[in-house]
ZADRENVEX-763235 format. One line per 4 residues: number of its first residue (from 1); their letters; for each residue x, y, z negated of C-alpha. Coordinates in Angstrom, 1 decimal. Last residue first. Example, Ala and Ser with C-alpha at 12.3 -4.5 7.8 and 13.67 -1.06 7.14 Angstrom:
BEGIN
2) sa) 13.7/-1.1/-7.1  12.3/-4.5/-7.8 .
This chain:
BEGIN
90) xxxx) -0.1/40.4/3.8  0.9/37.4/6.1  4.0/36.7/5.3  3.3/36.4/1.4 .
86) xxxx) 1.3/33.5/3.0  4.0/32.0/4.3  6.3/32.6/1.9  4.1/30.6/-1.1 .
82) xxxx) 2.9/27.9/1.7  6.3/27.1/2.4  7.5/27.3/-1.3  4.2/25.0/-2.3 .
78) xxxx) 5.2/22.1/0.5  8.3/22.1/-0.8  7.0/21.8/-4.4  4.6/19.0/-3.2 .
74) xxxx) 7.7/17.3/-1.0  9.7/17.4/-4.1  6.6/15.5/-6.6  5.9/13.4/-3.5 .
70) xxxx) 9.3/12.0/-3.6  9.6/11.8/-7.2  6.2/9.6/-7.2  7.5/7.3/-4.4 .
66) xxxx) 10.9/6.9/-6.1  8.7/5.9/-9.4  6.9/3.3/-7.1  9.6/1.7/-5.7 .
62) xxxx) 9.0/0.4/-2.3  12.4/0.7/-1.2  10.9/0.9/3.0  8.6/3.5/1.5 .
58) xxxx) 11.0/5.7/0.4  13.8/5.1/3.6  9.9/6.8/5.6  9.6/9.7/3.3 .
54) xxxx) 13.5/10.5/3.9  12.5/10.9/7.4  9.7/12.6/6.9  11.5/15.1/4.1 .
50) xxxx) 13.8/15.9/6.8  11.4/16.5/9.4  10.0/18.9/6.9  13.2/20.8/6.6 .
46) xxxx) 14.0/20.9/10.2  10.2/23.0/10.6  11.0/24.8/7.4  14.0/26.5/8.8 .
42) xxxx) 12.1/27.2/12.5  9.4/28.6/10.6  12.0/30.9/8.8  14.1/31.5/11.5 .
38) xxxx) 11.5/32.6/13.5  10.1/34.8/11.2  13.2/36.6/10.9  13.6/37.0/14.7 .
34) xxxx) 9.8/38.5/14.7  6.5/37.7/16.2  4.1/39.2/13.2  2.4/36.5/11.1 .
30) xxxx) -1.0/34.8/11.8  -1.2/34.7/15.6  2.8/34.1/14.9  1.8/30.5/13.4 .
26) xxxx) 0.1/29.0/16.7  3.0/30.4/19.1  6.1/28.5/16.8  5.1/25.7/18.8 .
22) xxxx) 8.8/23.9/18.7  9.7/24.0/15.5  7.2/24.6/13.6  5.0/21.9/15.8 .
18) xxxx) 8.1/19.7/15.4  7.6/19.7/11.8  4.0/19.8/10.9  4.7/16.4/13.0 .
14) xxxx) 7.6/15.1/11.1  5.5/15.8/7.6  2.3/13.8/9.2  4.2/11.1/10.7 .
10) xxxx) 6.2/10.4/6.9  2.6/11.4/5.4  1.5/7.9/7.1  4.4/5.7/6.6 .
6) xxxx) 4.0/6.9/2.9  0.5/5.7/2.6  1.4/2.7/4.5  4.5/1.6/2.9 .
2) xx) 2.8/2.3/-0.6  0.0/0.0/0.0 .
């Protein structure tokens, strides 16, 4: 059960990824088109591909207190993005 659950947010995380790496377009209808901004979504985007990757070695362990320290950093990750994001945006 923990294989799947974290095979699943590993595709989600590498997608968000790519699509802030690559389709930078949808977030700058939200935040002004800038080289900073850029940067940032393009930071974040390698960043969650990261944590997708490490999310898959998790769930090949199978461990559940790796799994809940994995989700406990991706969560505060997750926060900080959403956090600067939306400070962004004001």
């Amino acid at each position: 059960m923990i294989i799947t659950l974290l095979s699943i947010m590993a595709i989600i995380l590498v997608a968000m990824g790519v699509i802030l790496c690559i389709k930078q377009t949808i977030f700058f209808s939200l935040i002004t088109k800038n080289s900073q901004n850029k940067t940032f979504l393009s930071t974040f985007g390698v960043i969650f591909i990261f944590l997708g990757m490490i999310c898959l070695l998790v769930g090949f362990f199978n461990q559940l207190e790796w799994a809940i320290a994995f989700l406990c950093f991706m969560l505060v990750i997750s926060g900080i993005f959403s956090f600067l994001l939306a400070k962004k945006m004001s």
